[in-house]
C-alpha positions in Angstrom: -34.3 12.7 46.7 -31.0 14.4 47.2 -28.7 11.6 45.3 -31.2 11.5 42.4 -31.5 15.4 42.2 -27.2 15.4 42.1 -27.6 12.5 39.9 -29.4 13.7 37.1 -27.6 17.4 37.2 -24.4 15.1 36.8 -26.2 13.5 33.7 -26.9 16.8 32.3 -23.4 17.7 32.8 -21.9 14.8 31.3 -24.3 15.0 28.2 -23.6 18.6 27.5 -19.9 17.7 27.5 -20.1 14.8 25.7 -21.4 16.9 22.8 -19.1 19.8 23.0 -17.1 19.5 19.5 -13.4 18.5 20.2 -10.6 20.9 19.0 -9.9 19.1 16.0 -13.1 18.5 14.8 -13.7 22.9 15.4 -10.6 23.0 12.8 -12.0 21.0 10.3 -15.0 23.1 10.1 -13.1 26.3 10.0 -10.8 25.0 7.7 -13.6 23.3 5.0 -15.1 27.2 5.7 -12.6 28.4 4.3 -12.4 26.4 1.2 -15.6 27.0 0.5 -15.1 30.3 0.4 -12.3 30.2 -1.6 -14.3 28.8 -4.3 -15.8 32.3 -5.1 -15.1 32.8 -9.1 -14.3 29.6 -9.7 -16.4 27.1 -11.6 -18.9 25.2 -9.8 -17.4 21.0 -9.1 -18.9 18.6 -11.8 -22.1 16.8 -10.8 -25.1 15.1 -11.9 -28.0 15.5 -9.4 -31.6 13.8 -9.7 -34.2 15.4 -7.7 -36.9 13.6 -5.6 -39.6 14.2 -8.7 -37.0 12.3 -11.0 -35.7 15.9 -12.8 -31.7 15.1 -13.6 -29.4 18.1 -13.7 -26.0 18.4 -14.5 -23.2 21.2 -15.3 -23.5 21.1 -18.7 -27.5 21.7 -18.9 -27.3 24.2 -16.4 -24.9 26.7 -18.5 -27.1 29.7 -19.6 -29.0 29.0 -16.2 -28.4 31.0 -13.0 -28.4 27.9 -10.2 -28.8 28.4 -6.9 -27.7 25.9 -4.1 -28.9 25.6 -0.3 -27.2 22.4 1.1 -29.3 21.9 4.3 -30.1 18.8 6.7 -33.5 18.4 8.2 -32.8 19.0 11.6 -30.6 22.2 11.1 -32.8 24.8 13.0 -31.1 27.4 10.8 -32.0 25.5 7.8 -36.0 25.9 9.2 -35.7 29.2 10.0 -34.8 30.3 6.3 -37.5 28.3 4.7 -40.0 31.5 4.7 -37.4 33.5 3.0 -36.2 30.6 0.8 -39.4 29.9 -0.8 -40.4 33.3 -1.1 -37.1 34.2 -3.2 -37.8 31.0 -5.6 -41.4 32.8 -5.9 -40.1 36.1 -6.3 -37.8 34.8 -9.7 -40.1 31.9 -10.6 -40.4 34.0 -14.3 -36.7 33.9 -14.5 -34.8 31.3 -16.1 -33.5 30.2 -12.5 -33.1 26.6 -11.0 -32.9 26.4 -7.3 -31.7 23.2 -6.3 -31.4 21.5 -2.8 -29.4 19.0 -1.7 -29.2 16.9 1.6 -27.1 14.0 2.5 -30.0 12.6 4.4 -32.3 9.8 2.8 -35.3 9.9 0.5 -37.7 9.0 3.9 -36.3 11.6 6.1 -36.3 13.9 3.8 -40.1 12.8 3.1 -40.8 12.8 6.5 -39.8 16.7 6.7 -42.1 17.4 4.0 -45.0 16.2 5.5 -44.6 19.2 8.4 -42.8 22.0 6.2 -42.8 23.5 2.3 -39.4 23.6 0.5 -39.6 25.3 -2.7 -36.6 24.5 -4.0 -36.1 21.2 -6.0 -34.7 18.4 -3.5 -31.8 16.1 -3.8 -31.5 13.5 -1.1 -28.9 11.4 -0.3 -25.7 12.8 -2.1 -23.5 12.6 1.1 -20.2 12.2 -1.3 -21.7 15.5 -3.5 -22.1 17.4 -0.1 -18.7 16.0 1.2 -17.1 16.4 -1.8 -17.7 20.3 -1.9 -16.3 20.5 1.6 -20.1 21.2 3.2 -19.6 21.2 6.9 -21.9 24.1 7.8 -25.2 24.1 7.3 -26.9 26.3 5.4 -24.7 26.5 2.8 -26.1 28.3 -0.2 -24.1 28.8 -3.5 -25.1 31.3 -6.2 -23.7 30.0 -9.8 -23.9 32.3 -13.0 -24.8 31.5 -16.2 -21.6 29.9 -17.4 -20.8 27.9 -14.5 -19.3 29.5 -12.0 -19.7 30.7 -8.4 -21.0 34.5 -7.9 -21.5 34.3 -4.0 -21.5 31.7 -1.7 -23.5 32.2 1.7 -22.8 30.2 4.9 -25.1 29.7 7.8 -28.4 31.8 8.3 -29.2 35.6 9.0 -31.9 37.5 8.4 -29.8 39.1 5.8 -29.5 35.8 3.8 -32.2 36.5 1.3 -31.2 40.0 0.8 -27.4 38.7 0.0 -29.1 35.9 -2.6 -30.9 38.4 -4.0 -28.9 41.4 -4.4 -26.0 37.9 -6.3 -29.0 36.9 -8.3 -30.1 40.6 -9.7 -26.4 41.6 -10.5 -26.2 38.6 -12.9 -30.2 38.9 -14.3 -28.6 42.6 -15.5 
């Protein structure tokens, strides 16, 4: 009983280290953080997302829209937690001319899967790993906050329970 007790502590051990991010990989999140950031006032990267109800959005139909981002995963516990406040925020403008868009690099089924045990307000777009990539996404949620001609009023990474307030207060300074 003694060698499988010091056995399976060494298994838990071992699997918490195997998961411990290397150094390199901590840089590259850090570093794609900071890009993203970066990207405050400039115009949102070119893109042509279709939703899972078969609505196609682009740039160029967006301008005169405010847009709103969240790039999330379905098993991002942050991502979870923010659903109440999400979904109340696309409530809270659904009178405004607003789109609220979210994309996932995970698959139509796992993304349908998640639906089945949670409400996402916001329109869905699955499996656009290069689009998620491509904007430097490593941290998830990521939430973007675009203005009526195209370009990015506040960007928001990771959860708080400030994150509404921080969409909202973005979203009200360009409705004025």
């Amino acid at each position: 009983m003694k060698c499988f007790s010091i056995l399976v502590l060494l298994l838990i051990c071992y699997s918490t280290i195997a998961q411990e991010p290397t150094p390199e990989q901590i840089k590259q999140v850090a570093d794609a953080k900071k890009e993203v950031k970066r990207m405050k006032g400039e115009k949102f990267p070119e893109f042509e997302l279709t939703t899972l109800d078969g609505k196609t959005y682009n740039n160029e139909d967006l301008l005169g829209k405010i847009v709103l981002f969240n790039f999330w995963f379905t098993s991002c516990r942050p991502c979870i937690m923010e659903l109440p406040d999400i979904n109340a925020l696309v409530k809270e403008y659904e009178n405004e001319d607003i789109v609220f868009l979210a994309p996932t690099f995970e698959d139509q089924i796992k993304v349908d899967k998640f639906l089945t045990r949670f409400n996402m307000e916001y329109e869905i777009v699955a499996d656009v790993k290069d689009f998620v990539l491509g904007n430097n996404i490593r941290s998830f949620p990521t939430h973007f906050v675009i203005d009526h001609k195209g370009y990015i009023e506040k960007v928001v990474i990771g959860y708080s329970v400030l994150t509404d307030n921080m969409l909202r207060k973005a979203v009200n300074k360009l409705l004025k």
